[in-house]
C-alpha positions as CSV (number, residue, x, y, z in Angstrom):
1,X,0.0,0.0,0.0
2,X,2.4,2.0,0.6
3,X,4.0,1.8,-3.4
4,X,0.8,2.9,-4.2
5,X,0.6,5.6,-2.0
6,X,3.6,7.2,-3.0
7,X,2.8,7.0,-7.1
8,X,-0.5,9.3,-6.2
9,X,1.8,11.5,-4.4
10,X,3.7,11.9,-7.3
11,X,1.4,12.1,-10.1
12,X,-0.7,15.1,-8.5
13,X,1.1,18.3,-9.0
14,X,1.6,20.9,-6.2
15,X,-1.3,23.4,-5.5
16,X,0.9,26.1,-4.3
17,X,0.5,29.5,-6.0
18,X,3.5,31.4,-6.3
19,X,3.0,35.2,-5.1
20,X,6.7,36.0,-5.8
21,X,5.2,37.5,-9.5
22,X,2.6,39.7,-8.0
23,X,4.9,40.5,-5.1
24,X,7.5,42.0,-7.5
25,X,4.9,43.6,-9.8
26,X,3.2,45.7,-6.5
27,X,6.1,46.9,-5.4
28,X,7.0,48.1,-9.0
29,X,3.2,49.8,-9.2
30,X,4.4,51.6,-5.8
31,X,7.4,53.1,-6.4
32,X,6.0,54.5,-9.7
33,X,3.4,56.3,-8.1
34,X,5.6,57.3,-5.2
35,X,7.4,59.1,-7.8
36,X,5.4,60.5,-10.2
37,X,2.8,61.6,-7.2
38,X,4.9,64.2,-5.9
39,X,5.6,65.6,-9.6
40,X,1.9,65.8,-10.4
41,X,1.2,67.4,-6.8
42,X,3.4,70.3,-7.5
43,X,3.3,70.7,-11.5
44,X,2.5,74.6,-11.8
45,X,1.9,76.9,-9.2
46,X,-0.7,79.4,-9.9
47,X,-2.0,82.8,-8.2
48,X,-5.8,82.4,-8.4
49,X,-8.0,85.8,-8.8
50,X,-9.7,86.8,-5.9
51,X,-13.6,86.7,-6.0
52,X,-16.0,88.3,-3.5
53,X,-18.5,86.1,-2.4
54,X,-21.7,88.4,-2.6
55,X,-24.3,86.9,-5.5
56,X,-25.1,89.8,-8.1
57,X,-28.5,89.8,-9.0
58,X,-28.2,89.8,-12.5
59,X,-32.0,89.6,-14.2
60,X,-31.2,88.9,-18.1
61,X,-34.0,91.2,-20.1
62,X,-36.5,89.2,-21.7
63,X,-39.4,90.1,-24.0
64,X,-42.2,88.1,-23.8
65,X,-44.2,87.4,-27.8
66,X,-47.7,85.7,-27.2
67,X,-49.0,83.8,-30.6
68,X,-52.2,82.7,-30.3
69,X,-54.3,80.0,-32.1
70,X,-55.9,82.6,-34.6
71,X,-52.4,84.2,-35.1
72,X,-52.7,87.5,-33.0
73,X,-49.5,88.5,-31.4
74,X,-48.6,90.3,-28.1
75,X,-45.1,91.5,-27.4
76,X,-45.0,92.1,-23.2
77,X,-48.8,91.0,-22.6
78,X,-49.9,94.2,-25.2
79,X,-51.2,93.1,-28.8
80,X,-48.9,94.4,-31.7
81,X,-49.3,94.1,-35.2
82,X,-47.2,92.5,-37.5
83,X,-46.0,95.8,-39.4
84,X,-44.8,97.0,-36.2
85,X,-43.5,93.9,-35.3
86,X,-40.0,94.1,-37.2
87,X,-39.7,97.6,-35.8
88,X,-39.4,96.4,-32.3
89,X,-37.5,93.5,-32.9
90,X,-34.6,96.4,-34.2
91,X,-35.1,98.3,-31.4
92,X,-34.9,95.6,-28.9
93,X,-31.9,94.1,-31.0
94,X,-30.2,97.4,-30.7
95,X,-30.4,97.2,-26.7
96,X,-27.9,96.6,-24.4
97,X,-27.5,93.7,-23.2
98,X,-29.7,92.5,-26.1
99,X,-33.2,90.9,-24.7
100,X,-34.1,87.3,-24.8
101,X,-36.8,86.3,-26.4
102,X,-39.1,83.9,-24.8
103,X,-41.6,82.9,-27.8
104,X,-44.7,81.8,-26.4
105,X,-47.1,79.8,-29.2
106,X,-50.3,77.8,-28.8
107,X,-49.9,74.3,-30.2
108,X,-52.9,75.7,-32.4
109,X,-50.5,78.2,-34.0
110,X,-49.8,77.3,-37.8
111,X,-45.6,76.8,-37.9
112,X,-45.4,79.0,-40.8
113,X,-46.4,81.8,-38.7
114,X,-43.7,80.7,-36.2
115,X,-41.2,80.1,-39.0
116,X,-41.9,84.0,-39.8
117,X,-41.4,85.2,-36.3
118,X,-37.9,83.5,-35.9
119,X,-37.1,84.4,-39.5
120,X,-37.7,88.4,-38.4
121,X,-35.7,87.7,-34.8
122,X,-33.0,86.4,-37.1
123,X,-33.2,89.3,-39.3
124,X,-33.1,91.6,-36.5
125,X,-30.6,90.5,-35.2
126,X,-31.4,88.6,-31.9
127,X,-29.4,85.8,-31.0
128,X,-31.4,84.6,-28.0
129,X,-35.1,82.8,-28.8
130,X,-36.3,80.5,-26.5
131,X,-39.7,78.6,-26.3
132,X,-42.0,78.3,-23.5
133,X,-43.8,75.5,-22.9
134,X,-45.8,73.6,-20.3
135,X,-44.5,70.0,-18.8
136,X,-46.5,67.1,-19.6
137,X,-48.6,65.8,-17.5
138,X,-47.9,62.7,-15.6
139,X,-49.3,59.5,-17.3
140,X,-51.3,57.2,-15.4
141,X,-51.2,53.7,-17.3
C-alpha cells in the first residue's frame, strides 16, 4: 500500500501558487506612483483671482411674444401688429444687453407663422429665442 501511496503523491502536482510575481509587480506599481505623485502634486503653481462672495442679482431682459391660435400677437402682454413687429425686434436688438426672447405659441398656431417670427428675430438680429412650454402631465397607465 504503501507503493501505491507514494505513485499518487507523485502524479498530482503541487497546489501552491506562487505570489513572488505579483509580489514584484506591486512593489514596482508603488514606487512609480511614489514618484510620479509628488511631480503631479506640484506641476504649476498658480496665483488664483480673488472673488467676492456676494451673489449679483443679475436679471437677463426678456421680451415676452404671445401667438395665439388665430395668429394674434402680443409682445409684453400688449397686442402688436405684425408691421410694427420688425420695428421692435430692431429696437430691442439694438439694446444693451440685447433681450431674450421667450416665444410663447399655442400648439394651435400654424408653424409658418412661427417660422416667420424666428425668421424676423433672425433678421433683426437677436441671437437669444427661447420657447415656453408647459410639462407634460404625468401618465397614469
Amino acid at each position: 500500500m504503501n507503493g501505491e501511496q507514494d505513485q499518487d503523491d507523485e502524479a498530482m502536482p503541487a497546489a501552491d501558487i506562487n505570489m513572488t510575481p505579483l509580489i514584484d509587480v506591486m512593489l514596482v506599481l508603488l514606487v512609480i506612483f511614489m514618484v510620479t505623485l509628488p511631480v503631479l502634486h506640484h506641476a504649476a503653481k498658480l496665483a488664483l483671482p480673488r472673488a467676492s462672495s456676494q451673489r449679483e442679482d443679475l436679471t437677463a431682459p426678456h421680451v415676452d411674444i404671445v401667438v395665439d391660435a388665430q395668429g394674434h400677437m402680443s409682445w409684453n402682454a400688449q397686442p402688436v401688429q405684425e408691421s410694427s413687429l420688425a420695428a421692435r425686434l430692431a429696437a430691442a436688438a439694438r439694446r444693451t444687453p440685447q433681450p431674450e426672447i421667450r416665444l410663447s405659441a399655442d400648439r394651435a398656431t400654424p408653424y409658418g407663422r412661427i417660422a416667420k417670427l424666428l425668421a424676423a428675430t433672425s433678421a433683426a438680429g437677436l441671437a437669444k429665442v427661447g420657447f415656453v412650454t408647459e410639462p407634460d402631465a404625468p401618465r397614469r397607465d
